[in-house]
Biopython code that builds the backbone (N, CA, C, O; Angstrom):
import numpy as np
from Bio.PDB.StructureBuilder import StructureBuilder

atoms = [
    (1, "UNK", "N", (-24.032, 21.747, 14.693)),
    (1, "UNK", "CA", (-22.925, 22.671, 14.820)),
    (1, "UNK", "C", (-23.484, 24.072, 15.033)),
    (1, "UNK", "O", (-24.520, 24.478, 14.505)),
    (2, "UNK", "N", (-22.914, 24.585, 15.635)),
    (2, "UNK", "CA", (-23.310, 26.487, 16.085)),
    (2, "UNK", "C", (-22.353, 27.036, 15.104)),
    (2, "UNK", "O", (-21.194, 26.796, 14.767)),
    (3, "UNK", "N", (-23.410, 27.978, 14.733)),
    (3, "UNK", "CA", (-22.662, 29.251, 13.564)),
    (3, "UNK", "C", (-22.392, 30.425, 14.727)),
    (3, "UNK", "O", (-22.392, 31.521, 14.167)),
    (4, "UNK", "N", (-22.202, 30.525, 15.912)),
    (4, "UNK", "CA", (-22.092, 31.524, 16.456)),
    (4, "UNK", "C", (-20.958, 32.596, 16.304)),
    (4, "UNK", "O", (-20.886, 33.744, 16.742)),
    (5, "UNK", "N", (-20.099, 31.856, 15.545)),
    (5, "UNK", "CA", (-19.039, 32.935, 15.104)),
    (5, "UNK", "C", (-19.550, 33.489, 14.203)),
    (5, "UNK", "O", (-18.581, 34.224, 14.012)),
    (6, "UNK", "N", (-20.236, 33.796, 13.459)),
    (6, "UNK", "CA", (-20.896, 34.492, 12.453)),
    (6, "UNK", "C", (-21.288, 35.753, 13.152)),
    (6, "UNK", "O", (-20.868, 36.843, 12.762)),
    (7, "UNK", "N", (-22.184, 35.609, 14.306)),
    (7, "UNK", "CA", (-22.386, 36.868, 15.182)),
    (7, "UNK", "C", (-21.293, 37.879, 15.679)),
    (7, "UNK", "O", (-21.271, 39.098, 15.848)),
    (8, "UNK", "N", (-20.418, 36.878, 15.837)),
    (8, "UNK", "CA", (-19.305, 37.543, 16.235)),
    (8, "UNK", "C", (-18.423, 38.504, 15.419)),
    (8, "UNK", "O", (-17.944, 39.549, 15.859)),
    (9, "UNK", "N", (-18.282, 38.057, 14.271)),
    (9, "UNK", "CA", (-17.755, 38.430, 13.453)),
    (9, "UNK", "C", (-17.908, 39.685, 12.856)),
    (9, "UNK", "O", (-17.054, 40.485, 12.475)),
    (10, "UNK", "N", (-19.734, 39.758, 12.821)),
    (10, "UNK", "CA", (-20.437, 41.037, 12.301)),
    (10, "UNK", "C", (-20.599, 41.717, 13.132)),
    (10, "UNK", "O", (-20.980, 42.810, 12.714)),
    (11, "UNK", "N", (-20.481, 41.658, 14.539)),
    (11, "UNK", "CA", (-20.755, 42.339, 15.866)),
    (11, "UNK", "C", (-20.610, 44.146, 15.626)),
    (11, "UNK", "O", (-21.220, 44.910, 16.375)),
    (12, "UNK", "N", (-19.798, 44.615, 14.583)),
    (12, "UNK", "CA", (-19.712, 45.859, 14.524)),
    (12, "UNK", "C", (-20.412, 46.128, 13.622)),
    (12, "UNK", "O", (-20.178, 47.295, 13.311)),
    (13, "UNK", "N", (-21.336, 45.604, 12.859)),
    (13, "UNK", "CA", (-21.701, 46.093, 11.712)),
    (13, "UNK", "C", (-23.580, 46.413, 12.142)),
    (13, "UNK", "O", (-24.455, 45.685, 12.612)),
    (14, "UNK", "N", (-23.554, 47.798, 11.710)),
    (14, "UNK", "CA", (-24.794, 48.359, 11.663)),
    (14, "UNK", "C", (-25.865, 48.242, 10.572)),
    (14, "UNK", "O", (-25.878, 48.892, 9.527)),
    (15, "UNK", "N", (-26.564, 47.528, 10.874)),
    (15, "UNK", "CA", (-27.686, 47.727, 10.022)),
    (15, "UNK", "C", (-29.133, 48.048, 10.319)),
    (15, "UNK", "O", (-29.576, 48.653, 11.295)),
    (16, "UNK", "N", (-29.975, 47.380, 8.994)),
    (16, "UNK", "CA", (-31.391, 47.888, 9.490)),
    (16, "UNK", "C", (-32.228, 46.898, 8.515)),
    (16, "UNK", "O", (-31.694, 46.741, 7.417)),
    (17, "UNK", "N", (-33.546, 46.147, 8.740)),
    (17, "UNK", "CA", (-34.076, 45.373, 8.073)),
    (17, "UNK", "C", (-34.202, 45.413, 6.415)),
    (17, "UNK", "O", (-34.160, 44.497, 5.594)),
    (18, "UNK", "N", (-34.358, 46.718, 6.274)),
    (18, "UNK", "CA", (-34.470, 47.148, 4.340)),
    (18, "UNK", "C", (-32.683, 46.980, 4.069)),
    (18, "UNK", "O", (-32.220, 46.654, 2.976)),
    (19, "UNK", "N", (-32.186, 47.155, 4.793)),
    (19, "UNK", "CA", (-30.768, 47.229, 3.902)),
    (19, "UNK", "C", (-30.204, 45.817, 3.297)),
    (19, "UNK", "O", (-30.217, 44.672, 3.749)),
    (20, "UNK", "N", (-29.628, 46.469, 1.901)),
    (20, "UNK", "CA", (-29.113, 45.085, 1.563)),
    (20, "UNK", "C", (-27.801, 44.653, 2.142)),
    (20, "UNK", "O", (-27.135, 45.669, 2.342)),
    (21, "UNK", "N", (-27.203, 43.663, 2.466)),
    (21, "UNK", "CA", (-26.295, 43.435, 3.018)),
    (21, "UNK", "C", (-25.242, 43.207, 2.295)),
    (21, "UNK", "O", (-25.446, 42.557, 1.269)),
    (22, "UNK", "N", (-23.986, 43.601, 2.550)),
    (22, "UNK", "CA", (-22.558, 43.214, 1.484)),
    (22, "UNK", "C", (-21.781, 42.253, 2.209)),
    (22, "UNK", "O", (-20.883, 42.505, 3.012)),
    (23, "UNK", "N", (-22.328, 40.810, 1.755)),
    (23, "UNK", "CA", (-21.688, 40.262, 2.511)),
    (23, "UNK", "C", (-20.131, 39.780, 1.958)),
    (23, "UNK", "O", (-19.836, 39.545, 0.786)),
    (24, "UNK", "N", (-19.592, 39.735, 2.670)),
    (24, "UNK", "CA", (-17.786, 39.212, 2.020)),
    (24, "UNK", "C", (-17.951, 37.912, 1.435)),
    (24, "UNK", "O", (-18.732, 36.997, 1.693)),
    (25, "UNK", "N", (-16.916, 38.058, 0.477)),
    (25, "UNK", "CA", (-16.719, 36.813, -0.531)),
    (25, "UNK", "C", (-15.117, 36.355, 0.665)),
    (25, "UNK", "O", (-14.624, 36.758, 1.718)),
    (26, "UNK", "N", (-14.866, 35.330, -0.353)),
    (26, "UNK", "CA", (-13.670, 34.478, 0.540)),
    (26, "UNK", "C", (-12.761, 35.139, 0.172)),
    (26, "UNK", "O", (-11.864, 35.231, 1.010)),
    (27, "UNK", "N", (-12.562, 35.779, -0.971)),
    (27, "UNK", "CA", (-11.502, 36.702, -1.355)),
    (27, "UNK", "C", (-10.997, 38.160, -0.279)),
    (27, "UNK", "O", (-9.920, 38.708, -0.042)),
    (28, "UNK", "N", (-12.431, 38.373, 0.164)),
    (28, "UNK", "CA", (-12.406, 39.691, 1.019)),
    (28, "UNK", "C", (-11.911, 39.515, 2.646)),
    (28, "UNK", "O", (-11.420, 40.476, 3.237)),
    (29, "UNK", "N", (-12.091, 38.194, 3.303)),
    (29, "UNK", "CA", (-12.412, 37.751, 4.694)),
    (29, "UNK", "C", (-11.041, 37.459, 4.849)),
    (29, "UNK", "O", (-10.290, 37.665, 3.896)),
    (30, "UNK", "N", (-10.504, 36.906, 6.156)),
    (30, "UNK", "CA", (-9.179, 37.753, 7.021)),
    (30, "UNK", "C", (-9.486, 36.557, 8.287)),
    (30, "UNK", "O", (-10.578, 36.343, 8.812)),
    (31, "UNK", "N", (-8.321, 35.944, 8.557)),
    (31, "UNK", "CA", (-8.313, 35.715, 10.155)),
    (31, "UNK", "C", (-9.436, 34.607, 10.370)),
    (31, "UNK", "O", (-9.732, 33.819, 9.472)),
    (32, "UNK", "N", (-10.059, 34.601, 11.660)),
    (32, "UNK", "CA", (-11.109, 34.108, 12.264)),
    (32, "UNK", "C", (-12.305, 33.885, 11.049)),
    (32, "UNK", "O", (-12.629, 32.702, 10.940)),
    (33, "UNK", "N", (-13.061, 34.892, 10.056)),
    (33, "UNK", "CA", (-13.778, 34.488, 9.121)),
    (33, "UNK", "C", (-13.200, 33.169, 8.323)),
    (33, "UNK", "O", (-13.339, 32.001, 8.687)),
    (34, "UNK", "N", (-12.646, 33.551, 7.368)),
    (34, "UNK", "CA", (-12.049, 32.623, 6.798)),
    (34, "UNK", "C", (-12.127, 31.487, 7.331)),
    (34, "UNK", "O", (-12.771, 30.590, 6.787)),
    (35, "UNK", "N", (-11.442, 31.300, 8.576)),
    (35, "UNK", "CA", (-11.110, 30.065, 9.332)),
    (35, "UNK", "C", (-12.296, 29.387, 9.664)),
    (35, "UNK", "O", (-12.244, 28.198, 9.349)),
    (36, "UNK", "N", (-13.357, 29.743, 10.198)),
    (36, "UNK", "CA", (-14.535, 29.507, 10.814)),
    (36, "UNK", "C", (-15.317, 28.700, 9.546)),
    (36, "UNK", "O", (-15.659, 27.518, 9.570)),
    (37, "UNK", "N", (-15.541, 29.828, 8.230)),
    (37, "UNK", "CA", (-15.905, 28.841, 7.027)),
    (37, "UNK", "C", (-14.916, 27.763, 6.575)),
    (37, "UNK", "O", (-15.340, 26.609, 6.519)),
    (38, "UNK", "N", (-13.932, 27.957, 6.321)),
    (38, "UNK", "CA", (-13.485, 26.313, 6.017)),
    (38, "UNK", "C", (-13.496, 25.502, 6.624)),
    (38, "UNK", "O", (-13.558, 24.425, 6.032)),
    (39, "UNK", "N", (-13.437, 25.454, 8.465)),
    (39, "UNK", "CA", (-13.746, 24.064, 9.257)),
    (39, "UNK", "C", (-14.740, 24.156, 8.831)),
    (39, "UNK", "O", (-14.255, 23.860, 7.739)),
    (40, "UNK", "N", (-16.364, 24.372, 8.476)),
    (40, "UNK", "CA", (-17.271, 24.391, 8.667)),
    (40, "UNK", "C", (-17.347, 23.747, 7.123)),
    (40, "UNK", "O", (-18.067, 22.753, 7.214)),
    (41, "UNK", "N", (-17.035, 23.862, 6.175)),
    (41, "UNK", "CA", (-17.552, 23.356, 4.759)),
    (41, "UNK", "C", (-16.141, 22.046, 4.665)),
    (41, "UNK", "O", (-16.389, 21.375, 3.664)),
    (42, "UNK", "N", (-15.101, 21.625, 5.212)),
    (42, "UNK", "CA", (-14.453, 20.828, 5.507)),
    (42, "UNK", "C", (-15.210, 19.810, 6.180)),
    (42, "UNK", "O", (-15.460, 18.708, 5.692)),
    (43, "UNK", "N", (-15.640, 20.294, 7.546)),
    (43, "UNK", "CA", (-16.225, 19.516, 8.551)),
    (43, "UNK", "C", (-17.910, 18.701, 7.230)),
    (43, "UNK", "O", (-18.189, 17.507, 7.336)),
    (44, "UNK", "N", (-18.324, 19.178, 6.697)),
    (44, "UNK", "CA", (-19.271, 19.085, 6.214)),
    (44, "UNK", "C", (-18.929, 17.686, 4.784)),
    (44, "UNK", "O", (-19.360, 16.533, 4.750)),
    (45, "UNK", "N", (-18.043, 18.393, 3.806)),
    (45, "UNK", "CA", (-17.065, 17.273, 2.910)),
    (45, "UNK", "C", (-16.700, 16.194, 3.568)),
    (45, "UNK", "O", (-16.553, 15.190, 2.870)),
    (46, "UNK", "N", (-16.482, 16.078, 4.856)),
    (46, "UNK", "CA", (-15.246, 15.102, 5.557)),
    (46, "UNK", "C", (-16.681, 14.114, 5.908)),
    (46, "UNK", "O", (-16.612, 12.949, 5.518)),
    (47, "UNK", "N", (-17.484, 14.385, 6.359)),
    (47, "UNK", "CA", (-18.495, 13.601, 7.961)),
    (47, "UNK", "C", (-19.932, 13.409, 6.664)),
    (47, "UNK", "O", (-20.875, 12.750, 7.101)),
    (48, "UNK", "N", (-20.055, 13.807, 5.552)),
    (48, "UNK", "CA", (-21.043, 14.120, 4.457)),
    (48, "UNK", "C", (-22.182, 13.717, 5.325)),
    (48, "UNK", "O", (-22.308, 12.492, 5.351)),
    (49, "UNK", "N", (-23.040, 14.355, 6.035)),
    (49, "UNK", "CA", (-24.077, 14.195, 6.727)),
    (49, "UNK", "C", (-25.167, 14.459, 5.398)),
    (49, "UNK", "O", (-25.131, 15.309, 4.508)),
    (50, "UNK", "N", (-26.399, 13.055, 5.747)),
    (50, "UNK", "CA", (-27.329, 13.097, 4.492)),
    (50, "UNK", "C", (-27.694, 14.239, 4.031)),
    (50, "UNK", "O", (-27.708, 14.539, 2.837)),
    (51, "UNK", "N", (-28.183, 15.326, 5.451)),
    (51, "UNK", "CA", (-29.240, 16.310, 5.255)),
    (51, "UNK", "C", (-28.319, 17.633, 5.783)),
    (51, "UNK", "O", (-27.705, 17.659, 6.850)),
    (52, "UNK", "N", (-28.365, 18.604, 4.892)),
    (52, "UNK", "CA", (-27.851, 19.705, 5.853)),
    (52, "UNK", "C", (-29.074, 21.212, 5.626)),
    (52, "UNK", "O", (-29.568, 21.718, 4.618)),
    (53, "UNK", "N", (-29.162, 21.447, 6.745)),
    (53, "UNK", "CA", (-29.925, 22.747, 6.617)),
    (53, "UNK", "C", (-29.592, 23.961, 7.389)),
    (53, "UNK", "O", (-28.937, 23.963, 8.432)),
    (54, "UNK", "N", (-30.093, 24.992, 6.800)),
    (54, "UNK", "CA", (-29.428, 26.531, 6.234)),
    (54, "UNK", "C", (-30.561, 27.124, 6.781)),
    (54, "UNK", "O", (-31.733, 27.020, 6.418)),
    (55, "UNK", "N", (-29.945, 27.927, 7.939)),
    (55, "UNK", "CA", (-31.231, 29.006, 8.354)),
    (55, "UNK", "C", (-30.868, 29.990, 6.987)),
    (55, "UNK", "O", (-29.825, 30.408, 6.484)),
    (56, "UNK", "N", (-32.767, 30.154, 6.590)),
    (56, "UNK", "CA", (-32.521, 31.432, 5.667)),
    (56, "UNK", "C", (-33.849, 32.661, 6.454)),
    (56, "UNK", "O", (-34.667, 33.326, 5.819)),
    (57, "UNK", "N", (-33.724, 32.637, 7.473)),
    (57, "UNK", "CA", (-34.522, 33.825, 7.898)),
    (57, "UNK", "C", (-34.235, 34.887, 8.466)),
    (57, "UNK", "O", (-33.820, 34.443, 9.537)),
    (58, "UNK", "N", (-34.148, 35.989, 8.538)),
    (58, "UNK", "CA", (-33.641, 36.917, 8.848)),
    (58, "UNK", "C", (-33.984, 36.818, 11.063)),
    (58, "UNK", "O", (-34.945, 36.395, 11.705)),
    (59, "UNK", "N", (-32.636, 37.446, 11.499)),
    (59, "UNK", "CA", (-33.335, 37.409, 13.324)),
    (59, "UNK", "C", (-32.427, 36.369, 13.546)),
    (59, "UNK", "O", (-32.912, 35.553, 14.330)),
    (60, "UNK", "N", (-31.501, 36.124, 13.236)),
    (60, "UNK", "CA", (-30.595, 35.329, 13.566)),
    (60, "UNK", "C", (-29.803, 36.148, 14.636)),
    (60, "UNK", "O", (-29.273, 37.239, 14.427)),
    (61, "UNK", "N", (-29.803, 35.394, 15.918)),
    (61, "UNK", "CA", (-29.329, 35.618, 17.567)),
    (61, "UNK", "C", (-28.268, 36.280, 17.412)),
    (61, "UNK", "O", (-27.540, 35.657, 16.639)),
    (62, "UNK", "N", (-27.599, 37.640, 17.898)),
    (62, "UNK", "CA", (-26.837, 38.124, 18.000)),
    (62, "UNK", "C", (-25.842, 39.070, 16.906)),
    (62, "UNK", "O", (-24.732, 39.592, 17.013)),
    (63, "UNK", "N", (-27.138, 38.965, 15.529)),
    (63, "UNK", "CA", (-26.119, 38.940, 14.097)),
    (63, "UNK", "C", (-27.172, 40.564, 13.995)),
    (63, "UNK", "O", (-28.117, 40.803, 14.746)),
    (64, "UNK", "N", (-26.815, 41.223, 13.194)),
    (64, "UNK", "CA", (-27.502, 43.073, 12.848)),
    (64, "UNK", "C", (-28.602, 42.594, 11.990)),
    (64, "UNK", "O", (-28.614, 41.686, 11.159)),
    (65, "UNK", "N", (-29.249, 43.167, 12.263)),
    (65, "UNK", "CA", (-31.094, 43.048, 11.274)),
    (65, "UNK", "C", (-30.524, 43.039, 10.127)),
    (65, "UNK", "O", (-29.527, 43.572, 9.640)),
    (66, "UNK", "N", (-31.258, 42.402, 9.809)),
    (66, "UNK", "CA", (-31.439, 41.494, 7.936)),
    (66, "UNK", "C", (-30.029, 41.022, 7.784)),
    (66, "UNK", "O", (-29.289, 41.292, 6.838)),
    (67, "UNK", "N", (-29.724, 40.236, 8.895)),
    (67, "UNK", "CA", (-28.426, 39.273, 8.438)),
    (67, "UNK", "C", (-29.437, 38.275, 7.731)),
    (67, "UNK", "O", (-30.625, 38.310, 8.050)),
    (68, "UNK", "N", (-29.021, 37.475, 6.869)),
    (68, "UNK", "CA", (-29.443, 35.825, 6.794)),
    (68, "UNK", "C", (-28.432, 35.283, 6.641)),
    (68, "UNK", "O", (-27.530, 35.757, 5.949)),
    (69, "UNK", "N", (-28.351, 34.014, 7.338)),
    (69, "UNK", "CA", (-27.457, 33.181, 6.869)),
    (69, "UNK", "C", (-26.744, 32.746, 5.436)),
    (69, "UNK", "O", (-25.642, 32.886, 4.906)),
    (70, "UNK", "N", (-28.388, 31.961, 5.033)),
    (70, "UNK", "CA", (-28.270, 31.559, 3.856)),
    (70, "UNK", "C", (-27.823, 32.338, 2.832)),
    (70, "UNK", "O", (-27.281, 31.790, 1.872)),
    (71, "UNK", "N", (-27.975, 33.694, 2.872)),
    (71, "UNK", "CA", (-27.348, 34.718, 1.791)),
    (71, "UNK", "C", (-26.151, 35.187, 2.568)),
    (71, "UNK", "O", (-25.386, 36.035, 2.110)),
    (72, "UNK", "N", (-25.991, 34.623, 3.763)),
    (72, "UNK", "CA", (-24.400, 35.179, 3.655)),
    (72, "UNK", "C", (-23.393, 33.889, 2.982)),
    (72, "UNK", "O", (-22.331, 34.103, 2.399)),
    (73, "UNK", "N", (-23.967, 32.597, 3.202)),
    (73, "UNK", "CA", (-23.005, 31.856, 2.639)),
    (73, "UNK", "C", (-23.143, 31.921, 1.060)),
    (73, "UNK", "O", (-22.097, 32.134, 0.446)),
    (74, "UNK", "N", (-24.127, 31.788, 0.446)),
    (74, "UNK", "CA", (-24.283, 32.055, -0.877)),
    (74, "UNK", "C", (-23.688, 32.676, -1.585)),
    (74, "UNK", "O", (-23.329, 32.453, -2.741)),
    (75, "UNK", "N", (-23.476, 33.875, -0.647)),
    (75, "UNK", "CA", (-23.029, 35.005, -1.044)),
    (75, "UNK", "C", (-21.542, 35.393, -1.015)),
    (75, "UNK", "O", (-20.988, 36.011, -1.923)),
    (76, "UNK", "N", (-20.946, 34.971, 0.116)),
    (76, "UNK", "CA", (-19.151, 34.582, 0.200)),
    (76, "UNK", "C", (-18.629, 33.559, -0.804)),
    (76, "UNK", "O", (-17.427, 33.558, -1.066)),
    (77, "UNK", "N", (-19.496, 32.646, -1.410)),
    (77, "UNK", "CA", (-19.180, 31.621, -2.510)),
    (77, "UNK", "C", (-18.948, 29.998, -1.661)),
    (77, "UNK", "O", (-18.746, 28.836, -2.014)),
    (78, "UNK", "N", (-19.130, 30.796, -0.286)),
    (78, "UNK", "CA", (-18.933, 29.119, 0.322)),
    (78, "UNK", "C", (-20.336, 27.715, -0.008)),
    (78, "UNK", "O", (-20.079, 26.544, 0.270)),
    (79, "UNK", "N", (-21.617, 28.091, -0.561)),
    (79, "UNK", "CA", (-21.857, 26.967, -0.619)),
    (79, "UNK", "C", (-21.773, 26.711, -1.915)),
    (79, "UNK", "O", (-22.197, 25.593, -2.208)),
    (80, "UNK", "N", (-21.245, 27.563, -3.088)),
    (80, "UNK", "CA", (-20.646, 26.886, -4.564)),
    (80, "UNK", "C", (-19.695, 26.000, -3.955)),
    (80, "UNK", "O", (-19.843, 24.791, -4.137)),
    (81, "UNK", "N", (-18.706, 26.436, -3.234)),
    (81, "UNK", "CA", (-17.110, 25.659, -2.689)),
    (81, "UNK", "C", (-17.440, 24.093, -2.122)),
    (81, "UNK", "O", (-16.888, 23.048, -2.466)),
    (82, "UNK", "N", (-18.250, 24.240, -1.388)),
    (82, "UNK", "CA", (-18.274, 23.351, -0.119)),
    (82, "UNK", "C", (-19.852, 21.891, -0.776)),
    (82, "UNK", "O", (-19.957, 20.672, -0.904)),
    (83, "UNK", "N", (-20.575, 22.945, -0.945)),
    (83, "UNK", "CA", (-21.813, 22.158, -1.062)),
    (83, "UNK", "C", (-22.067, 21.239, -2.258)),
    (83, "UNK", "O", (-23.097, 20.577, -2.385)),
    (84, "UNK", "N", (-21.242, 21.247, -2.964)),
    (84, "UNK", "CA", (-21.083, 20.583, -4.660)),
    (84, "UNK", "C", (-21.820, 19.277, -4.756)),
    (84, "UNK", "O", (-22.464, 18.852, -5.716)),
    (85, "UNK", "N", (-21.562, 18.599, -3.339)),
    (85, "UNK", "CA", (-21.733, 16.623, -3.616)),
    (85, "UNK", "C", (-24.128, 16.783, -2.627)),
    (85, "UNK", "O", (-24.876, 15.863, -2.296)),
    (86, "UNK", "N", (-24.315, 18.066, -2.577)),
    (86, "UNK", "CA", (-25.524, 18.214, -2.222)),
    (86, "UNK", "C", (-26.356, 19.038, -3.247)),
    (86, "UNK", "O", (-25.841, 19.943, -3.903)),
    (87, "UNK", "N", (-27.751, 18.663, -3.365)),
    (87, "UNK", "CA", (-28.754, 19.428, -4.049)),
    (87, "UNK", "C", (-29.835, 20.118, -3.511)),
    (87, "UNK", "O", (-30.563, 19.387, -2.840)),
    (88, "UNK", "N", (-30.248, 21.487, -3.591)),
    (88, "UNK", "CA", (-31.714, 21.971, -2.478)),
    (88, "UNK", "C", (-32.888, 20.448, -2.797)),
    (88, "UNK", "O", (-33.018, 19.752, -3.805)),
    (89, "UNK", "N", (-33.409, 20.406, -1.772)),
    (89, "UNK", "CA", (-34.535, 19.516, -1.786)),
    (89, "UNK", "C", (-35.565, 20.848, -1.882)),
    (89, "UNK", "O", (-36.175, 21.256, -2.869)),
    (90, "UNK", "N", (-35.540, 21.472, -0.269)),
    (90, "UNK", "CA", (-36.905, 21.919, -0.318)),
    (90, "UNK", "C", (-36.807, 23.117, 1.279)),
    (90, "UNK", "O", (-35.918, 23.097, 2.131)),
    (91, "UNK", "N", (-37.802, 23.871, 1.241)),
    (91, "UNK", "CA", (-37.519, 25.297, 2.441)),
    (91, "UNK", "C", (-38.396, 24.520, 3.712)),
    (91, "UNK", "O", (-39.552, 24.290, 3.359)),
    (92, "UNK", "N", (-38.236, 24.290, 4.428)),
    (92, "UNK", "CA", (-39.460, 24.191, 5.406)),
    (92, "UNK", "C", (-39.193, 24.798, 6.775)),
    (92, "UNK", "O", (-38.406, 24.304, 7.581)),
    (93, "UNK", "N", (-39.649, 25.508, 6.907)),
    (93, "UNK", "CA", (-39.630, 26.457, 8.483)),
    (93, "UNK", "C", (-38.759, 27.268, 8.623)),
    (93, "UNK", "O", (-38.070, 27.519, 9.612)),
    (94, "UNK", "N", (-38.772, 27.802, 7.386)),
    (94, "UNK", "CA", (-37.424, 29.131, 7.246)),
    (94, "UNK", "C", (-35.748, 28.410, 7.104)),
    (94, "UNK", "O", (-34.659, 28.965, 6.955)),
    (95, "UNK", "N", (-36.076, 27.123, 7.211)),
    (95, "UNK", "CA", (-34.749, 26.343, 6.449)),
    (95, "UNK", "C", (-34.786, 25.851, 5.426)),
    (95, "UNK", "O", (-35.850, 25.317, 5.113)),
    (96, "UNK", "N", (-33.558, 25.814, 4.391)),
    (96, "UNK", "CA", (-33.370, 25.471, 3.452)),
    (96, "UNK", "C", (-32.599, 24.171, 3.555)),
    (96, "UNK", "O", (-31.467, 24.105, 4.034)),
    (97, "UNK", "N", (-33.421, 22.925, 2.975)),
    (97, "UNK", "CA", (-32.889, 22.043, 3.314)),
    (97, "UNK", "C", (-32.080, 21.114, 1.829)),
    (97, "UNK", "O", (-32.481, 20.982, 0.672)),
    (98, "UNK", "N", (-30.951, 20.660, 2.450)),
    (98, "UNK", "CA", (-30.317, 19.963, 1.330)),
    (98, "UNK", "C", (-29.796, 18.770, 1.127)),
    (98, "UNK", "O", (-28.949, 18.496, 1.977)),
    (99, "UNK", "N", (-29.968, 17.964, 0.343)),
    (99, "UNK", "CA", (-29.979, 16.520, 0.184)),
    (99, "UNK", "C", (-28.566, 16.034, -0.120)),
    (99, "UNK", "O", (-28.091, 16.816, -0.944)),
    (100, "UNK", "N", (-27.619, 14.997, 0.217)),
    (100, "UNK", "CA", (-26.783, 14.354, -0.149)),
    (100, "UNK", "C", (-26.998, 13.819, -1.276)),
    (100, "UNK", "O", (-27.749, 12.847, -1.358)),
    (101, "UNK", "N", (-26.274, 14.441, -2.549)),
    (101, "UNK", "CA", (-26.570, 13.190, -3.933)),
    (101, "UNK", "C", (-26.230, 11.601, -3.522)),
    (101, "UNK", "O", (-26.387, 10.703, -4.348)),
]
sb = StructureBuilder()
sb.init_structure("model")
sb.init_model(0)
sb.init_chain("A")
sb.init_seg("    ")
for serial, (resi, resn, name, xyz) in enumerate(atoms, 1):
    if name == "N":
        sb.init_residue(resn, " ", resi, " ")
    sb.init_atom(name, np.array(xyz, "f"), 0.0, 1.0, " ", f" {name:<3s}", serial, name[0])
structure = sb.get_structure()
């Protein structure tokens, strides 16, 4: 699946590699955000694919320096929400990878 709405989303937002990022919780997000994470942690509950992995490196295509993924979902509360029936295994190649219990 493409996270490319993620880029989209932040498209106005300025940053810079040292900055910390504020990323929105689900409480804060509106419209298209919102929407984009629940097919996406739905799609994930519904199809329970064994393995799922999480870019956590910063340089993600089209998103403002020092986006990461992985701390943006962490950080909105979507993988408390979504990820419950999975456990981290292990990081390998700047992904965080996670196991189906």
């Amino acid at each position: 699946m493409s996270a490319f709405p993620i880029a989209l989303i932040y498209s106005d937002v300025e940053a810079s590699d040292s900055m910390d990022f504020n990323y929105r919780s689900f409480s804060d997000m509106a419209g298209e955000e919102l929407q984009f994470l629940t097919e996406l942690g739905e799609d994930i509950q519904a199809n329970r694919p064994a393995l799922v992995f999480i870019d956590a490196e910063t340089g993600l295509q089209a998103c403002p320096a020092g986006f990461v993924t992985y701390d943006y979902l962490a950080g909105s509360g979507w993988l408390e929400k979504y990820m419950t029936d999975y456990r981290f295994l292990l990081t390998c190649r700047g992904f965080r990878a996670y196991l189906l219990n």
